[in-house]
C-alpha positions, 0 to 999 in steps of 0.5 A: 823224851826221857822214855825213848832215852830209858828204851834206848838204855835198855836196847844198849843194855841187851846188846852189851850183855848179848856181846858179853855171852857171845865172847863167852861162848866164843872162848869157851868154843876155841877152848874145847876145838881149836881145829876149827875151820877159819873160815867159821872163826873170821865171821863172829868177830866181824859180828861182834864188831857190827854188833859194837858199831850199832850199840855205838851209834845209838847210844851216840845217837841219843846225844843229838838233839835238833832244835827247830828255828824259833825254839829253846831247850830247857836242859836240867843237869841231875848231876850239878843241879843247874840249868843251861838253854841249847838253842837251835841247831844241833845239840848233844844232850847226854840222857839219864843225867839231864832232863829237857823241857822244850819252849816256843821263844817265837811270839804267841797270843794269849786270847780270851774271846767270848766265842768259843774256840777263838782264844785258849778256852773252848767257852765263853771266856770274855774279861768281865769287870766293874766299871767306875759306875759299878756296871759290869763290861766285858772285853774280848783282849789279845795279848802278844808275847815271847819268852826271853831266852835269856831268862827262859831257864829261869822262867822254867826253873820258878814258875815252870811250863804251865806258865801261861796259866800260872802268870800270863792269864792271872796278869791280864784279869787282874790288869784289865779289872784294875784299869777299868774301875776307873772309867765310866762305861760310856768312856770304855763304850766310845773315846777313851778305849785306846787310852784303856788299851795302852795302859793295860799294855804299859801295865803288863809290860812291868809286870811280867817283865822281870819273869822273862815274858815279853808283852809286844802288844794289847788289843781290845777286840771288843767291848760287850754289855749286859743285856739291861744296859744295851737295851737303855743304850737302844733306847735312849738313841731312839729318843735322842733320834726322835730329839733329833728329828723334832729340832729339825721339824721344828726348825723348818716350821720356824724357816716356813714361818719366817718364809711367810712373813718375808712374803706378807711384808712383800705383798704388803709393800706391794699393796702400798705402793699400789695404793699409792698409785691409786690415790695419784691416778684413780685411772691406774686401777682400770689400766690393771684390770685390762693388764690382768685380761687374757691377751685373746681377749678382744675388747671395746672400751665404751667409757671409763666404766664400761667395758665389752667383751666383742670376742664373739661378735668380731670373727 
């Protein structure tokens, strides 16, 4: 901006020192024929005036600013030395004595992912930190934030535009490898990763705050492990599946076991009572064996120990 407020300077320049020689030269010209024709004489003023006019405009317009919905402008005044903000809209902004900053006061993210190109890095750029054990956890986090405009001139005045590297991202490392030093890894890996989130939210919050930078929200998108630690994790849910797998067998061998004693004791409460049976009529037994005998068997009972099968004699 300041280059188009220099070019336009020495446009405004070129144009007034133009008008200056064309005034001399136009007296100097009366001087020397003042028979000259009006109709020659009534064309330089109107150029003159035109020449006026367009050395107006742009000077007038290099004092407009339009600022775009959800945008700030930082306004320097060389003169005073103090800082204003233009909000959105049209502002006029003399140049040569002020200088301008532009900042976006919508929310943004600020994203450190381990993929490339998915955060503000073109690299690998997931948070690595030590947990309570010493083992080290990486997080892939979004942080939301906006500018507040009230305090967006301050902002510019101490810290500058390069804000984001010199406060958000030193904020958020420094955060999140304070709050995970206190927990386990098996804590960050399943239940208490929510806990995590709020309190790195909280602790932003306090911390970036005063500068005029307001946290709207933390998300932890991911949670990576060295590869040694992912390897003993797989490990050890095979075996607790093996574990798992062996009670079950277990317990169904123990369910058959019990099955096949319910079932002896059943046969053996059979037995007793047919013995009992037996013992009050020794004829019993011989009434079970013909019970036991196909039905198209045809038979002759010839005494109480004889019995004939006549099937293939009777037709």
């Amino acid at each position: 901006m300041r280059g188009i407020f220099i070019f336009l300077f020495i446009v405004g320049t070129v144009v007034f020192l133009f008008l200056g020689l064309g005034l001399q030269r136009f007296f100097q010209r009366r001087r020397q024929a003042p028979e000259v024709p009006k109709a020659k004489t009534k064309r330089k003023p109107v150029m003159l005036i035109l020449a006026g006019v367009s050395f107006l405009a742009l000077l007038f317009t290099s004092f407009i600013h339009v600022v775009p919905p959800g945008r700030g402008i930082v306004v320097f005044w060389v003169l005073n030395r103090k800082y204003t903000v233009a909000g959105e809209g049209v502002n006029f902004i003399p140049p040569l004595i002020t200088q301008i900053h532009h900042y976006d006061l919508r929310r943004v993210d600020y994203t450190m992912s381990s993929r490339a190109y998915e955060g503000q890095k073109d690299a690998d750029d997931a948070l690595w930190a030590p947990t309570s054990e010493g083992l080290q956890v990486g997080l892939d986090l979004t942080c939301w934030y906006r500018l507040d405009p009230a305090k967006v001139a301050d902002l510019h005045r101490r810290i500058g535009p390069l804000f984001e590297e010199k406060v958000v991202r030193p904020a958020i490392r420094s955060t999140v490898r304070l709050k995970l030093s206190s927990y386990s890894i098996m804590d960050i890996y399943s239940k208490k990763r929510e806990e995590i989130q709020t309190q790195i939210f909280e602790n932003l919050k306090k911390q970036l705050g005063p500068d005029g930078i307001i946290i709207d929200g933390v998300a932890i998108r991911n949670v990576q492990f060295t590869t040694e630690f992912a390897r003993s994790i797989e490990e050890k849910q095979i075996a607790q599946q093996s574990a798992q797998k062996m009670e079950y067998v277990l317990l169904e061998e123990e369910k058959e076991a019990e099955r096949k004693i319910i079932e002896a004791q059943g046969k053996a409460k059979a037995i007793e009572i047919v013995s009992a049976k037996l013992r009050a009529n020794p004829n019993y037994i011989k009434y079970l064996y013909v019970d036991k005998l196909s039905d198209d068997v045809k038979v002759i009972v010839s005494d109480q120990s004889t019995i004939m099968d006549l099937k293939g004699l009777i037709p």
